[in-house]
C-alpha positions as CSV (number, residue, x, y, z in Angstrom):
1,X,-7.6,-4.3,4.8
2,X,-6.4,-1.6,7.0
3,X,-9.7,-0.5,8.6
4,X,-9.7,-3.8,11.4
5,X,-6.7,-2.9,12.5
6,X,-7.0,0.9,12.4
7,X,-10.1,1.0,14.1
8,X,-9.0,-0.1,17.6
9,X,-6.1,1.8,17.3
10,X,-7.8,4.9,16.6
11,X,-10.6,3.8,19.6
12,X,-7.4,3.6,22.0
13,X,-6.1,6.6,21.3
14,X,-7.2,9.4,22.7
15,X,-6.8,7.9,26.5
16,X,-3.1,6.8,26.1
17,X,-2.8,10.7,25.2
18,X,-4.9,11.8,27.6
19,X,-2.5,10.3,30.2
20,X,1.3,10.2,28.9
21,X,3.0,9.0,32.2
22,X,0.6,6.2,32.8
23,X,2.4,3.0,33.6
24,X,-0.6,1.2,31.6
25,X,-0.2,3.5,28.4
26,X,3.2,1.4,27.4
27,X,0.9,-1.4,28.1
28,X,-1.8,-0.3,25.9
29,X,0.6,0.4,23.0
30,X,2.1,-3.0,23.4
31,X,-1.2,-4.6,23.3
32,X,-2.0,-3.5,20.2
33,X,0.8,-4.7,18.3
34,X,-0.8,-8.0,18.4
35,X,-3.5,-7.3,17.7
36,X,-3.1,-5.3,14.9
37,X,-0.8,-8.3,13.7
38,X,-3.6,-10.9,14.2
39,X,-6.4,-9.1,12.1
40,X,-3.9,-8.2,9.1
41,X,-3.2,-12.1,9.0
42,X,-6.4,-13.5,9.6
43,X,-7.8,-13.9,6.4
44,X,-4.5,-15.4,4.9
45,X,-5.4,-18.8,5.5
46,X,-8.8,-18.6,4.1
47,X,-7.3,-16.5,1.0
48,X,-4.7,-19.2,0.4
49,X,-8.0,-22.0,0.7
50,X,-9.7,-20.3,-2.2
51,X,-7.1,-19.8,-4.8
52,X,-5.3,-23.1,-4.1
53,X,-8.7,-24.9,-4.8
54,X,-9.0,-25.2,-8.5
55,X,-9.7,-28.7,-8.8
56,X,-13.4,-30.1,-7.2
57,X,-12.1,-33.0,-5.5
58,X,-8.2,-32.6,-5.3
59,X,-8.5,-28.5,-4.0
60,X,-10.8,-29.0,-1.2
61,X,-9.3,-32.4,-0.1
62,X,-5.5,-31.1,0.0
63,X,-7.1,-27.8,1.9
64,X,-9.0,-30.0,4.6
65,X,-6.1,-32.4,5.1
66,X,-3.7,-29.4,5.6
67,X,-6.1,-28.0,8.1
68,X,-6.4,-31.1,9.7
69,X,-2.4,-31.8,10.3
70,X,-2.5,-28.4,11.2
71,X,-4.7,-28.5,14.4
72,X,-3.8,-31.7,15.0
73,X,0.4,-31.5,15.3
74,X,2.3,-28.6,16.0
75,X,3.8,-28.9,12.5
76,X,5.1,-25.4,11.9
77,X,3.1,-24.4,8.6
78,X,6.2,-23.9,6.4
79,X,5.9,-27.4,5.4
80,X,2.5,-27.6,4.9
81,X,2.7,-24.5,2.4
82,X,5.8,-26.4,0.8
83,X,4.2,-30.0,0.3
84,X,1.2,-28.1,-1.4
85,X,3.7,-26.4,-3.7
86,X,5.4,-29.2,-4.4
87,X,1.9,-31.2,-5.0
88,X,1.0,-28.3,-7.0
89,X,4.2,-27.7,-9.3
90,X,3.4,-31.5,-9.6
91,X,0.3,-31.0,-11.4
92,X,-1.2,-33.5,-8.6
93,X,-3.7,-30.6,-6.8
């Protein structure tokens, strides 16, 4: 899980060293926050998908229609984790 994120870190490095008082080195350290960010939480969403689909049809239709509102409004996913808990604790997905 770590190895994404330590590998660019490890990459950028040894410049940012080799030049301390660089104006860019902040840069480069602040760039990689992101980043690092970005690849831990990539696979979430996909890890979330496959547990959450236990059922054939009620599992992948609750996963597309979330994926669907979520690209299509800017609905902050909260909500969309919440109605599929609430659908879930239901016994409806």
């Amino acid at each position: 899980m770590c190895g994404p994120t330590a590998v660019p870190c490890l990459l950028c490095e040894p410049p940012v060293a080799a030049l301390p008082a660089c104006a860019l080195a902040g840069d480069h350290q602040a760039a990689l926050v992101p980043l690092s960010i970005g690849l831990d939480g990539a696979p979430a969403p996909l890890i979330l998908a496959r547990s959450s689909d236990q059922s054939v049809l009620a599992g992948p239709h609750a996963t597309v229609a979330a994926a669907v509102v979520a690209f299509a409004t800017r609905l902050n996913p909260f909500w969309m984790l919440l109605a599929g808990g609430i659908f879930g604790f239901a016994g409806l997905i």
